[in-house]
C-alpha positions in Angstrom: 263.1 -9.4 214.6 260.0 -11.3 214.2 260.5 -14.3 211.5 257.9 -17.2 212.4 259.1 -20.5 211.6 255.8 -21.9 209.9 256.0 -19.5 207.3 257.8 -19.7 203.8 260.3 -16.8 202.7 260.7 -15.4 199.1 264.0 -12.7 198.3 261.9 -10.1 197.9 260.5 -10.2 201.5 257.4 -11.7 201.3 256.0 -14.7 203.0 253.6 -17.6 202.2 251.6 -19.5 205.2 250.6 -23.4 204.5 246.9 -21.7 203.8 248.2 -19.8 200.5 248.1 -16.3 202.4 250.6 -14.3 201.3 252.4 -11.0 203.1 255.5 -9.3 203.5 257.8 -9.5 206.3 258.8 -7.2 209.2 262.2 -6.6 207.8 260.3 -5.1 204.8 257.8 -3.1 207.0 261.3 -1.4 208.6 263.0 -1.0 204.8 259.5 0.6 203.8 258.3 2.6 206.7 255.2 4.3 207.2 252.9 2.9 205.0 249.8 4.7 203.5 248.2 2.7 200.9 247.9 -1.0 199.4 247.1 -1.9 195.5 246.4 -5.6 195.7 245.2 -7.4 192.7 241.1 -8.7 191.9 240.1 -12.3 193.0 240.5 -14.4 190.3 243.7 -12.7 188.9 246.8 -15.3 187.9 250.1 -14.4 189.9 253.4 -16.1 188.7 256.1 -16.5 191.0 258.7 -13.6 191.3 256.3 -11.4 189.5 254.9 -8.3 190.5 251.0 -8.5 191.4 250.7 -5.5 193.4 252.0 -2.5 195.0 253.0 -0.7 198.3 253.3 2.8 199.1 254.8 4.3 202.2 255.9 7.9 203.1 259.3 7.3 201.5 258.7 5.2 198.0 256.6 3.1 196.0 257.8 -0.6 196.2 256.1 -3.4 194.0 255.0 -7.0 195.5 256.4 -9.9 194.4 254.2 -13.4 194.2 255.8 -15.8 196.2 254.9 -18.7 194.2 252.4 -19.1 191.2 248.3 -19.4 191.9 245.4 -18.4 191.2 244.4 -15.0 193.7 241.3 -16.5 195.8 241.2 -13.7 198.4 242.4 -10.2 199.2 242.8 -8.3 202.7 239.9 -5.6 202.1 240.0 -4.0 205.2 243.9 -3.1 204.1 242.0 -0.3 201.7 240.9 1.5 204.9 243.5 1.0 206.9 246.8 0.2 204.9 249.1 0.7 208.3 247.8 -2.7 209.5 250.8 -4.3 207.0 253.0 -2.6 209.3 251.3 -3.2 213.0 250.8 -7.1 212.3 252.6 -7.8 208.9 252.0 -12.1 209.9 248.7 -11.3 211.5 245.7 -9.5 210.2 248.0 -7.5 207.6 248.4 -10.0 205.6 247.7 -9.4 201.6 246.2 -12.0 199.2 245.5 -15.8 199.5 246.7 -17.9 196.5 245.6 -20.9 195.7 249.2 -22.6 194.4 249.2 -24.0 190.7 252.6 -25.4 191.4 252.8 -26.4 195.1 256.4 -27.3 194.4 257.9 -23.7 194.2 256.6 -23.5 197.8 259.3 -26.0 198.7 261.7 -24.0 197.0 261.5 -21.1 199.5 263.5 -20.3 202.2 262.4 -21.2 205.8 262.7 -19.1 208.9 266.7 -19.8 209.1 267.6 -19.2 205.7 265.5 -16.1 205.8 267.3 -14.8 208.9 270.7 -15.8 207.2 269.9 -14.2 204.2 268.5 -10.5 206.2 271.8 -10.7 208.5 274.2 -10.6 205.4 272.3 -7.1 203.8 
């Protein structure tokens, strides 16, 4: 399974790149499956860290998504309205989410990297 090593790892599955953009990760993508629509939240909106700020939808369920860290929402994915199966086909790519400007830079550190992430996946 795919887990770049630049990237920072929450427990609910989603990453966070050096630039603040935000996705979710491929082990997600298989948990979730097909996936047929993306609610992402406005530019401008305040996320806080292990907080829901949007939402996923896939054949099989609804799942929320978690922030993270805490920021101020400086960007969303638009073309994910159109095509919402592009979070699947290149989850670290072009499907990422939302860009965050961090209001604590600190709880980035407090992720897990690429080998806690993998421990942490092996042991579900």
């Amino acid at each position: 399974m795919n887990i770049p090593e630049q990237l920072k790892y929450s427990n609910e599955h989603e990453w966070l790149a050096a630039d603040g953009k935000v996705g979710i990760t491929a082990f997600a993508v298989e948990q979730i499956g097909d996936i047929v629509f993306v609610e992402l939240p406005a530019v401008g909106t305040t996320v806080e860290a292990s907080k829901p700020f949007g939402v996923i939808e896939s054949v099989k369920a609804v799942s929320e998504l978690f922030a993270p860290a805490s920021g101020t929402v400086v960007a969303i994915n638009d073309a994910l309205t159109s095509t919402p199966e592009t979070v699947a086909s290149d989850c670290y790519g072009a499907g990422w989410l939302v860009r965050i400007e961090l209001s604590n830079p600190s709880e980035a550190s407090a992720l897990k990297d690429a080998a806690a992430y993998r421990a942490m996946i092996a042991s579900l």
